[in-house]
C-alpha positions as CSV (number, residue, x, y, z in Angstrom):
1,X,6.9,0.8,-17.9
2,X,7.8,4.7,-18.2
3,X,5.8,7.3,-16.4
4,X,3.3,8.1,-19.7
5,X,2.5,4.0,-20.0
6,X,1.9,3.9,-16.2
7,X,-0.3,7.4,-16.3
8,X,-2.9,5.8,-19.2
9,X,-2.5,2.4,-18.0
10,X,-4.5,4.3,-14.2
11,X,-6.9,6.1,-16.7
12,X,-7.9,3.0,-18.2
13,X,-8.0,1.2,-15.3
14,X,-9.4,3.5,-13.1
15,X,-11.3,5.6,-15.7
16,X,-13.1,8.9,-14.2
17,X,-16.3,8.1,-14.3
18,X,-16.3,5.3,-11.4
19,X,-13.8,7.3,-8.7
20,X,-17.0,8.5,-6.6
21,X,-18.6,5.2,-6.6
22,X,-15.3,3.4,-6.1
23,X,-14.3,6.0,-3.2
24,X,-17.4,5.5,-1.1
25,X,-17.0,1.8,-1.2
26,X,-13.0,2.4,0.3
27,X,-14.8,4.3,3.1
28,X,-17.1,1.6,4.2
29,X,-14.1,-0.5,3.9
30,X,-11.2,1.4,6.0
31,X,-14.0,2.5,8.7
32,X,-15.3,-1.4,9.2
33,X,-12.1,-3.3,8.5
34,X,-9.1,-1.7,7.6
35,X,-9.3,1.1,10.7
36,X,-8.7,-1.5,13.4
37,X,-5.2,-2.0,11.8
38,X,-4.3,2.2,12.1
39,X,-4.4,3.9,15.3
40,X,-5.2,7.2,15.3
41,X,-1.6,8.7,15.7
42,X,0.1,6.5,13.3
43,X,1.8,7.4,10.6
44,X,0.3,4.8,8.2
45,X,1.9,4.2,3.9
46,X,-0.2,3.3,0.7
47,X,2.1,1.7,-1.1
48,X,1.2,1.8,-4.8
49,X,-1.7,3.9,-3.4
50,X,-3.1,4.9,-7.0
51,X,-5.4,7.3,-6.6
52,X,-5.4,7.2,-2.8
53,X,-9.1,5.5,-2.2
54,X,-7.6,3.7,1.2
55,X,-5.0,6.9,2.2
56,X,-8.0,9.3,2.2
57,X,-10.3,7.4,3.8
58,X,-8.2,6.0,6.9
59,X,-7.7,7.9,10.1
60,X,-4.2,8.9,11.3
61,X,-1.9,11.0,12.5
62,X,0.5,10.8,9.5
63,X,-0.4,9.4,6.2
64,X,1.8,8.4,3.3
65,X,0.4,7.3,0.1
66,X,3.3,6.2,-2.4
67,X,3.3,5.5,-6.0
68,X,5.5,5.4,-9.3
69,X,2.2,7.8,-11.0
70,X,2.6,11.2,-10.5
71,X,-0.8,11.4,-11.0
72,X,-1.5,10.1,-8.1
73,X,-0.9,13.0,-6.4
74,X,-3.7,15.0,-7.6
75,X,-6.6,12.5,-6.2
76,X,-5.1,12.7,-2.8
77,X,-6.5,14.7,0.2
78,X,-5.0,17.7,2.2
79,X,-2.9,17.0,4.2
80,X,-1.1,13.6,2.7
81,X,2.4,13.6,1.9
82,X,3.2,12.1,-1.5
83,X,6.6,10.0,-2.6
84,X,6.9,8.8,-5.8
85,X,9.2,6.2,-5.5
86,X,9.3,2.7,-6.3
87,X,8.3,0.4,-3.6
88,X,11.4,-1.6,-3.7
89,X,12.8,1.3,-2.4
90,X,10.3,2.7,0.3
91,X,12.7,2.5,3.2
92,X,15.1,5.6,1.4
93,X,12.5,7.5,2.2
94,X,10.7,6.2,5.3
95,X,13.3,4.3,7.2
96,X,12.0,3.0,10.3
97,X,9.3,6.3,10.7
98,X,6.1,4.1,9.7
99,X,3.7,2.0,11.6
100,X,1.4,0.7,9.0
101,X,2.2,0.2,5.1
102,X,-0.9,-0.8,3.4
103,X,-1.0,-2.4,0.1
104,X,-4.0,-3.3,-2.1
105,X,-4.3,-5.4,-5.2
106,X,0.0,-5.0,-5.9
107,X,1.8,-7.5,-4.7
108,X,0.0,-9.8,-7.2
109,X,1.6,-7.8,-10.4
110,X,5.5,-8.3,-8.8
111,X,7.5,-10.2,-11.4
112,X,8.8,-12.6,-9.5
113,X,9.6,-14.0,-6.2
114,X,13.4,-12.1,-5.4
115,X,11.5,-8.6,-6.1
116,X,8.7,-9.6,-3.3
117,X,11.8,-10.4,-1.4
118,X,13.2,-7.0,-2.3
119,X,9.8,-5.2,-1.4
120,X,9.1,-7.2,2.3
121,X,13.0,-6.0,2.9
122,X,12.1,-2.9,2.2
123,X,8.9,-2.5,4.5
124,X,10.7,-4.0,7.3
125,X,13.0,-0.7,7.7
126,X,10.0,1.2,7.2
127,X,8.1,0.0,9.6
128,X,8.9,1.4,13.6
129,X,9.2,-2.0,16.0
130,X,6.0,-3.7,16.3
131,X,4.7,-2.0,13.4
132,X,1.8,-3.9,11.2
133,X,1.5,-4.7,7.0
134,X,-2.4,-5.4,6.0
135,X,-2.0,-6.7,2.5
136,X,-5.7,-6.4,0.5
137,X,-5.5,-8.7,-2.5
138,X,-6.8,-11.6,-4.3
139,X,-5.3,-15.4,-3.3
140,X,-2.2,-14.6,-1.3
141,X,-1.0,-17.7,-1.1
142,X,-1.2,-18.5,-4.6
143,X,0.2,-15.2,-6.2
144,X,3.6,-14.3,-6.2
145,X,5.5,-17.2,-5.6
146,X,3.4,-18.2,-2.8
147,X,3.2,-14.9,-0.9
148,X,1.2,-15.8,2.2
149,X,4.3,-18.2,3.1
150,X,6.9,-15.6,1.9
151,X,5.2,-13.4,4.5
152,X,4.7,-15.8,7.4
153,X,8.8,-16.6,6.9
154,X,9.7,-12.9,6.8
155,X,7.5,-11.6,9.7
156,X,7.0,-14.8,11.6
157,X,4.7,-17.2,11.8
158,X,2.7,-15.6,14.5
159,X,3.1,-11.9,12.9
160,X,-0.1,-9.9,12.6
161,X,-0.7,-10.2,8.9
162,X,-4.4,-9.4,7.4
163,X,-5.1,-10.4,4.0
């Protein structure tokens, strides 16, 4: 999808009038769930952070939000840095500084298996030793391949995953 489809495709989605409504509920969210998972000096990711509901309502020291929209940027906060890259390259960019990447609601629209693969590769070298990857999404285990078990095999069985 080029960078025009992707822009309307978020408008539609996401359309304008909702994004107040739609933020307030993210803050309920990162402050009683999500925030346990971020410490305070963290530098925590959005990847495929749209229009940065979870970035600009967690607390940390450093906060990423990436996405392929260019848009994106212009419903972030002060204060967050912005990539726009594509997640099956996040490590080019943020090899091994990142304790947290966050996901919500994407790894369900991967093609296949082998780009999950690609994508759990690439969060790996992001993320500093001991670092954590909440996933937010619908049915983990059934999308993607079976992603819940594509997880547990790539981060270990007892690995801290929250979906």
């Amino acid at each position: 999808m080029d960078e025009k489809d992707l822009a309307t495709l978020y408008k539609n989605r996401f359309p304008e009038r909702g994004l107040a409504r739609k933020n307030e509920i993210w803050k309920v969210i990162c402050k009683n769930y999500f925030q346990k998972f971020v410490g305070r000096n963290d530098t925590v990711v959005d990847l495929a952070c749209g229009y940065g509901e979870f970035i600009n309502n967690i607390s940390a020291g450093e906060k990423v939000a990436v996405d392929l929209n260019r848009e994106s940027r212009q419903h972030l906060s002060a204060g967050i840095r912005f990539e726009q890259v594509n997640a099956t390259e996040l490590a080019t960019v943020l090899e091994g500084q990142v304790d947290v990447v966050f996901t919500s609601n994407f790894l369900e629209h991967l093609p296949d298996k082998k780009t999950l693969e690609v994508l759990l590769d690439q969060i790996l070298l992001s993320l500093r030793p001991g670092g954590a990857f909440p996933d937010h999404g619908p049915q983990p285990a059934l999308s993607a391949g079976g992603i819940l078990g594509l997880l547990r095999s790539s981060f270990g069985a007892d690995a801290p995953i929250a979906m």
